[in-house]
C-alpha atoms as one frame of an Amber mdcrd trajectory, in Angstrom:
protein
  15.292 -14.912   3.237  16.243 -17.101   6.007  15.490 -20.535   6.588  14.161
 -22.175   9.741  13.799 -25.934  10.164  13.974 -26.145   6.349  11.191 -23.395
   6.108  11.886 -20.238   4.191  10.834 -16.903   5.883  11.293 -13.215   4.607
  13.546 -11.500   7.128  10.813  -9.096   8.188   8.592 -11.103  10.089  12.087
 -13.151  11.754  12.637  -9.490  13.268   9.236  -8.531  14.025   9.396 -12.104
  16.232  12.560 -11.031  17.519  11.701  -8.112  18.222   8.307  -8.487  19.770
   8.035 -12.013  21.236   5.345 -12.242  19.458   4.436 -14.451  15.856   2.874
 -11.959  13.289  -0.771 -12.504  13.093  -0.818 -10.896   9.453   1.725  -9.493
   7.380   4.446  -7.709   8.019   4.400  -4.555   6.023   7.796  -2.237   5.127
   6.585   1.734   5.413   8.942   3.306   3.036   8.094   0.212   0.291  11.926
  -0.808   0.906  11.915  -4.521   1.044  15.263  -4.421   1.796  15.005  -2.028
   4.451  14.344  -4.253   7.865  15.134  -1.686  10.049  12.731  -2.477  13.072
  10.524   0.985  12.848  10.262   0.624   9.253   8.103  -2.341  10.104   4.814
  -2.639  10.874   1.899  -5.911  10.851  -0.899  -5.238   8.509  -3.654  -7.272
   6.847  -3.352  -7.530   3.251  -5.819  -5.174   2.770  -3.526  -2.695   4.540
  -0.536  -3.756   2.917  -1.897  -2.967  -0.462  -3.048   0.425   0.533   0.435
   1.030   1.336   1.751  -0.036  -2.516   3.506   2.403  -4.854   2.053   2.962
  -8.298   1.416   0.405 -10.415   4.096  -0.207 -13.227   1.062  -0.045 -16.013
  -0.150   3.133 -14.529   0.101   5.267 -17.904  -0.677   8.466 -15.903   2.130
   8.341 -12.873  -0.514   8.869 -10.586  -2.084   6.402  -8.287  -5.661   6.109
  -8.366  -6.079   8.025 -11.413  -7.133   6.491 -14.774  -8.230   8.402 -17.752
 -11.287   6.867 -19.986 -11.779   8.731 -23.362  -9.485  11.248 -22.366 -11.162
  12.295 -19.320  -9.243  11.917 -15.925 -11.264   9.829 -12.879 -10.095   8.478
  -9.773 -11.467   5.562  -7.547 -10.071   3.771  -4.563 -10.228   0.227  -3.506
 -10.740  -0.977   0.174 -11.217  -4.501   1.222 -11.790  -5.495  -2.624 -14.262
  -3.344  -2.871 -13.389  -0.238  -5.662 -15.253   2.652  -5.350 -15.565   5.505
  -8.114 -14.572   9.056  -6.363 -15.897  10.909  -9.943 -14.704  12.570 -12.936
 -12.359  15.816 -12.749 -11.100  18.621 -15.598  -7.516  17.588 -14.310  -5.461
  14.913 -13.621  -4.216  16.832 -10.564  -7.778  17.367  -9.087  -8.328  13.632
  -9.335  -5.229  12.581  -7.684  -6.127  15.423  -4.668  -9.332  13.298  -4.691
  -7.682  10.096  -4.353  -5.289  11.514  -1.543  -8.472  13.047   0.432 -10.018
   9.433   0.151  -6.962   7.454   0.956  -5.666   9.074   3.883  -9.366   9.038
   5.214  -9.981   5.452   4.306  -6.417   3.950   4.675  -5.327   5.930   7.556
  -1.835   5.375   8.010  -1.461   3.288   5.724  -2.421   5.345   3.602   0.335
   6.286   0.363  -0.318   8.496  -2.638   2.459   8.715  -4.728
């Protein structure tokens, strides 16, 4: 963090002004999930919506596998966009519910899209 006129900022967005010119109208997001890693193309502005598509997965994710869940033993994927989650189905594996949850999330997350 840096602070300027006794206001703390993430170093992130102090590039992306440097950088740019510009303020940051949303967030500024880190591709490769390295928060440490400020490099100026590793850095992109997103809404939060976009920034959370572009999250690992989750530390309580039993499975490993983002977007996958299982519910009385039987693997199922679903994807959220702009708060709203939406059930993709039911599959035999966990591996055909993550391809699921890929197909979805590079379609509806674009590049923001991550899956591992």
């Amino acid at each position: 963090q840096i602070s300027i006129d006794s206001k703390r900022y993430h170093i992130g967005p102090i590039i992306w002004v440097y950088m740019t010119g510009n303020w940051f109208n949303f967030r500024i997001d880190h591709e490769d999930l390295d928060y440490n890693n400020n490099i100026w193309y590793n850095l992109r502005e997103a809404t939060v919506s976009q920034n959370a598509c572009n999250s690992g997965v989750r530390r309580n994710n039993k499975l490993g596998v983002k977007g996958v869940y299982l519910q009385n033993g039987t693997p199922r994927s679903s994807i959220t966009v702009n708060k709203k989650r939406t059930y993709l189905g039911q599959f035999k594996t966990v591996k055909r519910a993550s391809q699921a949850y890929q197909i979805a999330a590079k379609k509806l997350h674009g590049k923001f899209a991550r899956t591992v």
